[in-house]
N, C-alpha and C positions, 0 to 999 in steps of 0.2 A: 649538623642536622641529624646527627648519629641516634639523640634519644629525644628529638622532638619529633611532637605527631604533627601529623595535615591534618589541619581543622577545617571542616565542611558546616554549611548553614544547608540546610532545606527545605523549598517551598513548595510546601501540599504534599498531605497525609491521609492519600489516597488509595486505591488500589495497587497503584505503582511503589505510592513514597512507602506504602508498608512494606511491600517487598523488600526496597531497596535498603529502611534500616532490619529489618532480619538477616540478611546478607551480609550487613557490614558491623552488625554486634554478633552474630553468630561465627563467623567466619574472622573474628578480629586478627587470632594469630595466623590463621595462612596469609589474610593479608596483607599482615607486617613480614609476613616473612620472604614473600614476594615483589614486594613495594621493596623492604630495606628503612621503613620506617612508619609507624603506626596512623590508622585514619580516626580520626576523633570528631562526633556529630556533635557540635555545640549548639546549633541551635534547630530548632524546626517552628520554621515559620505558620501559624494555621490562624483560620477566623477563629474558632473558639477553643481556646487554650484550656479551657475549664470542660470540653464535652469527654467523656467517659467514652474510653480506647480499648480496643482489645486489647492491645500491646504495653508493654512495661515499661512506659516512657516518665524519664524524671521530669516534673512538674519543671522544674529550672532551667528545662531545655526548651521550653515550650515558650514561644513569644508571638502575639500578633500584629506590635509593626513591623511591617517588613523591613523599612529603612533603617532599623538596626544592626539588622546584621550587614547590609552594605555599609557601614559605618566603622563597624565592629575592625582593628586593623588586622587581631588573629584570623579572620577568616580567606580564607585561601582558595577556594571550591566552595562557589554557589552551586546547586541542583536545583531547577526550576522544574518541577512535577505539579501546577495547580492545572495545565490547561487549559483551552483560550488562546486567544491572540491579543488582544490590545493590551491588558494589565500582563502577560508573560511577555512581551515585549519590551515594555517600559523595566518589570524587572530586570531584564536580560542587559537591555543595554546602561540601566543604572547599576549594576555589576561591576562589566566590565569596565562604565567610566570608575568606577573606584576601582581599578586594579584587581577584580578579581575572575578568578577562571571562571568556565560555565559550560555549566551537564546541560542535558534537556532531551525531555522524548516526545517532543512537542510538533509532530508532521506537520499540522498547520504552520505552526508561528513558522517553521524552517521554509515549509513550501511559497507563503506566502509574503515572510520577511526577509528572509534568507541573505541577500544581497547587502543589503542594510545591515546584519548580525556579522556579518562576515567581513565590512567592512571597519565596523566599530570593532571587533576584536583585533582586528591588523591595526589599527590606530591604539590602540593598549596594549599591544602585543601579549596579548594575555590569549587561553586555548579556549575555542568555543567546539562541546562534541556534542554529537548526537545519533550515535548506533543508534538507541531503541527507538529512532522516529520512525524506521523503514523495517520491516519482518520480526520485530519481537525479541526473542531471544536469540534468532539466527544473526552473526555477525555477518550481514549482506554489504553492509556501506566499508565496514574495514577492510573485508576481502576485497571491493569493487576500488578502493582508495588504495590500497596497498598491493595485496598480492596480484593485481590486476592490470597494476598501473602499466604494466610495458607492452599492454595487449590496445590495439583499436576494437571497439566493440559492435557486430556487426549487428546484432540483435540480443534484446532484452527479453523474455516472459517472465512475467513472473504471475504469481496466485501468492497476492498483500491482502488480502482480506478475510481474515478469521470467520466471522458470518457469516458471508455470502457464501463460501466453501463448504461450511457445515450445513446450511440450508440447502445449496443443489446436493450433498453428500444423504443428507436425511432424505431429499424427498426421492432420489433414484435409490437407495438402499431398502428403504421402508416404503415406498412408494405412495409417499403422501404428495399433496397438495402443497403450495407454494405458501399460504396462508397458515396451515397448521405446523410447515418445519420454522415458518420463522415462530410463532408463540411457543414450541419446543425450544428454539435456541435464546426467547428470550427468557424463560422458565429455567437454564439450566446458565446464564449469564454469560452469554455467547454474543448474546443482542440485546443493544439498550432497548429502554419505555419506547424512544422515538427512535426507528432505525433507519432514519430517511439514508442518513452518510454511509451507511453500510451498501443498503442493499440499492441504493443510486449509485451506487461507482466514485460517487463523491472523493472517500477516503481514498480507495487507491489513488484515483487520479493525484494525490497531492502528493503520495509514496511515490506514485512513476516519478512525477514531478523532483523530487529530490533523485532519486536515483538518474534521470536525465542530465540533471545538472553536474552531477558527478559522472558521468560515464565521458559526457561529451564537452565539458567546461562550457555548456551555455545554459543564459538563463532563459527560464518555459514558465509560464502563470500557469497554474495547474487548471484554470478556467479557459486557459486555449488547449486542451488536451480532451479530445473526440473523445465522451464519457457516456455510457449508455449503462444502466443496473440491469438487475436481474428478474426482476419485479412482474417482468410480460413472459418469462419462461415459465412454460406449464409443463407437469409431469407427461405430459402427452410428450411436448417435444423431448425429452429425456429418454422416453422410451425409443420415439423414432430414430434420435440418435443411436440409440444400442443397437437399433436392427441394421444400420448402415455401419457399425465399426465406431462408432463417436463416443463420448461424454462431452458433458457440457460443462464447463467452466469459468466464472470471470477471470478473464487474461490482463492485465497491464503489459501493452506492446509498445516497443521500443526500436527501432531501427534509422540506421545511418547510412542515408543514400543518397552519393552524389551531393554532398552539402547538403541534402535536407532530413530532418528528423523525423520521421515518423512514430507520431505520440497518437494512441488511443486507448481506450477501458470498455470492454464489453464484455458479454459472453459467445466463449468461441465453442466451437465443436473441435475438439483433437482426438487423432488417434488414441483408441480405448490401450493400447500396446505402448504409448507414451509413457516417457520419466514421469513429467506432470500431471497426467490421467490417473496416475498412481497418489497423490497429493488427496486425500482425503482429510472429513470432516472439518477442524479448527486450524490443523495446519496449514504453514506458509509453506512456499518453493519460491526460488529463484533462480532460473535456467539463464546465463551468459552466456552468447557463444561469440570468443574473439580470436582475432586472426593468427595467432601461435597457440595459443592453450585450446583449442576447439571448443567444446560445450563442457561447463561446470556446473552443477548442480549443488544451492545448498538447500538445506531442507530441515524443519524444526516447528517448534512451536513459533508462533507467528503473534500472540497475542496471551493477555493472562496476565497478574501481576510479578509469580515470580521470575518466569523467561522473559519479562521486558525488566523487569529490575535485574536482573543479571548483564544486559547489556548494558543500561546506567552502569552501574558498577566496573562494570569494563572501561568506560570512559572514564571516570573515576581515577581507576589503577592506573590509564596513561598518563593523565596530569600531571597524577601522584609522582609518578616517576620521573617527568620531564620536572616538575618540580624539585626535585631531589638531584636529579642533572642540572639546576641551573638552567635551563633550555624554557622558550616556550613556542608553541606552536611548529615543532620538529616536522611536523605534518600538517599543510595548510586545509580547513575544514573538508573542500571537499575535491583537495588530493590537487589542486591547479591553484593557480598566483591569481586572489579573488580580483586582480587587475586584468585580467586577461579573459576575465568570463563576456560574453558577447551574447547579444538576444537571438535567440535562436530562429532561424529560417523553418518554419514548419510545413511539412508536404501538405497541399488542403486534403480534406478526407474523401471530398469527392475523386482527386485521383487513385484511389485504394483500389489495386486489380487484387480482388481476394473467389475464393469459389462459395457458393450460400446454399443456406439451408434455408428452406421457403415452403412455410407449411400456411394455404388459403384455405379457410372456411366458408364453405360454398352451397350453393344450394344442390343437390341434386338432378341434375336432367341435361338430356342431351348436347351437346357444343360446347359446356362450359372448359373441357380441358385442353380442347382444340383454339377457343379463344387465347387462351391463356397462355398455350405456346407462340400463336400469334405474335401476342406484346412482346413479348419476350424475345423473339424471332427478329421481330423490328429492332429493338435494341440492342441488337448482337449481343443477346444472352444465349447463350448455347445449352445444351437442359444432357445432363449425366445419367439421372435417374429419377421417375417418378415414382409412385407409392399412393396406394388408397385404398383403407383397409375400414370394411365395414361403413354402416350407415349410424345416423346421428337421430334424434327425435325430429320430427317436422321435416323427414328426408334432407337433414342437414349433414354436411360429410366433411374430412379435411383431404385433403388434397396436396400432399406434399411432393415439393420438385428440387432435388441438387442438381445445381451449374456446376460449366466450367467455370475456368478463370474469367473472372465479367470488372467491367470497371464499374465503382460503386456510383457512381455521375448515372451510369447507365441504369442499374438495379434499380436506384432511390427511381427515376420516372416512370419505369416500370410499375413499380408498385401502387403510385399512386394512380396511373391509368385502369391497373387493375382494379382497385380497392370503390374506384367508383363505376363499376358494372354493377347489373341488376342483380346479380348471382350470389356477389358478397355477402357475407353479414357481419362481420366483424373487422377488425383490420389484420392485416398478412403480418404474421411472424416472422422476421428477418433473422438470423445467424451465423455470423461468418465462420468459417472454416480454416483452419491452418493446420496442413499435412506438414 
């Protein structure tokens, strides 16, 4: 094996897949010199082989059946970069039924298929990776599979979503509007045309989703994972938070209690004094705290072609080298015997004791905030502190109240008691809170 190379095929010549061959034709001799033996891109799979590339790609490398290079017996490392779940699926697993390894940065296809991919590559004993599905360029899933492994993990935060970060970051910095940071972040290619997955909590929820799976070896549908975007926070609540100590943040939360998992996606309020309150604009975090290592922070670019192509590449160089060992799958995908993975027991969300931030839009005039303790009174919502600053057009006002610790069963009735008094005009602003 001493002067043969690893031959790769790859599919889609994307934002990513260009990264990821600048990385591995720029950087050939580190490496080989690293590996112990050269990586060679034979093919790259794309719809149109004929469209005009930025890059300096040989015409001869370029093919559009795919089934070729599953065919193909030089190839050794498939990289699935097009996207999608039903046709990166079908690639994936007609891969591995030919014997060969398989990259992917593929959150969905993993979140969604994962069980299945994990099972077909135990059954070919061939390596299925996927660092760049969860934080980008940050190695979160290695460190969480590896240097993590001998820790129970008591809780998960993380900030997985490049957009949504960069939008609450613009609009509390520059103190715009929720509607103008996202046309900023989609002008500067932070947010797609359609940013439904971003700024719906969609995406993370599929990242928890993996990252769950590997923390706690069970499996989670990323569609039973309590998911709320960003979309209803106004620079109003931004500011309020600063005046109480806050920022506001999409959180992916994770927690292991008593046998059950606590999975949700919202935006939280955290101390402004926070690791993660520090996480600004495009960047990711991922805050672990497990039961010997205490709290690890990684932190990095979270998104972007070349820091998510750098993590491909990193999966890459492991194969590489378990190929070169002879070895395959030295480390099972996601760090547990995919026979031992079990459906996970999830806490419902209406048991969530968490403390809120509750800003109602009211009309102005006597009783209305005496009502309001009321409800809340009834509910054994306990009230921290109010806030009401200045008036609105039409003596319209907001009326913001932080709880104690309340159970969410409780808030959620509250609210909707409130929300149908005379006084209301819009619906009550909900956000939880984690000190």
């Amino acid at each position: 094996m001493k002067n043969k190379s690893i031959k790769i095929a790859m599919i889609g010549l994307g934002t990513v897949g260009s990264g990821v061959w600048k990385i591995l034709t720029q950087q050939r001799q580190l490496l080989e010199q690293r590996i112990g033996v050269p990586i060679e891109i034979k093919w790259v799979a794309v719809k149109s082989p004929r469209k005009k590339r930025p890059l300096a790609i040989p015409k001869t490398c370029m093919v559009s059946q795919i089934n070729s290079i599953f065919l193909d017996p030089e190839i050794q490392i498939v990289v699935e970069l097009m996207g999608g779940v039903t046709e990166a699926k079908e690639h994936v697993l007609q891969a591995l039924k030919h014997q060969k390894h398989v990259v992917t940065a593929n959150k969905a296809l993993i979140a969604e298929c994962g069980s299945e991919l994990f099972h077909a590559a135990r059954e070919a004993k061939r390596d299925l990776c996927f660092e760049a599905a969860v934080g980008g360029g940050i190695p979160v899933l290695r460190a969480l599979r590896e240097g993590l492994a001998g820790n129970h993990l008591n809780s998960i935060y993380a900030i997985i979503n490049g957009t949504s970060n960069f939008i609450l970051t613009e609009m509390f910095q520059q103190q715009m509007d929720f509607s103008v940071a996202l046309k900023k972040a989609q002008s500067l290619g932070f947010a797609e045309a359609d940013p439904s997955f971003d700024i719906q909590g969609i995406d993370a929820a599929q990242k928890l989703a993996i990252l769950i799976a590997m923390a706690y070896g069970v499996e989670i549908p990323a569609q039973n994972i309590h998911t709320e975007g960003i979309e209803s926070v106004s620079l109003l609540d931004l500011q309020y938070a600063q005046r109480f100590g806050y920022q506001v943040k999409l959180l992916a939360i994770a927690k292991s209690q008593q046998g059950k998992i606590q999975a949700r996606v919202h935006p939280t309020m955290i101390p402004e004094n926070s690791m993660l309150a520090a996480v600004q604009a495009e960047n990711n975090a991922v805050l672990f705290d497990g039961d010997f290592v205490g709290e690890t922070l990684l932190y990095g670019k979270g998104a972007g072609s070349e820091p998510t192509a750098s993590a491909v590449v990193g999966d890459i160089i492991e194969i590489a080298r378990n190929i070169k060992a002879g070895v395959s799958e030295a480390v099972a995908p996601l760090g547990v015997n995919v026979e031992s993975l079990r459906p996970a027991r999830i806490e419902p969300m209406d048991m969530l004791k968490s403390e809120y931030y509750l800003r109602f839009q009211v009309t102005d005039r006597p009783g209305v905030l005496a009502k309001i303790t009321q409800i809340l009174s009834q509910l054994q919502i306990s009230i921290s502190s109010v806030y009401q600053h200045g008036h609105e057009a039409g003596g319209k006002v907001s009326v913001v109240v932080l709880t104690h610790l309340a159970k969410e069963k409780n808030l959620q009735k509250a609210i909707i008691k409130i929300n149908q008094q005379s006084f209301v005009y819009a619906p009550t602003t909900l956000i939880r809170i984690e000190d």
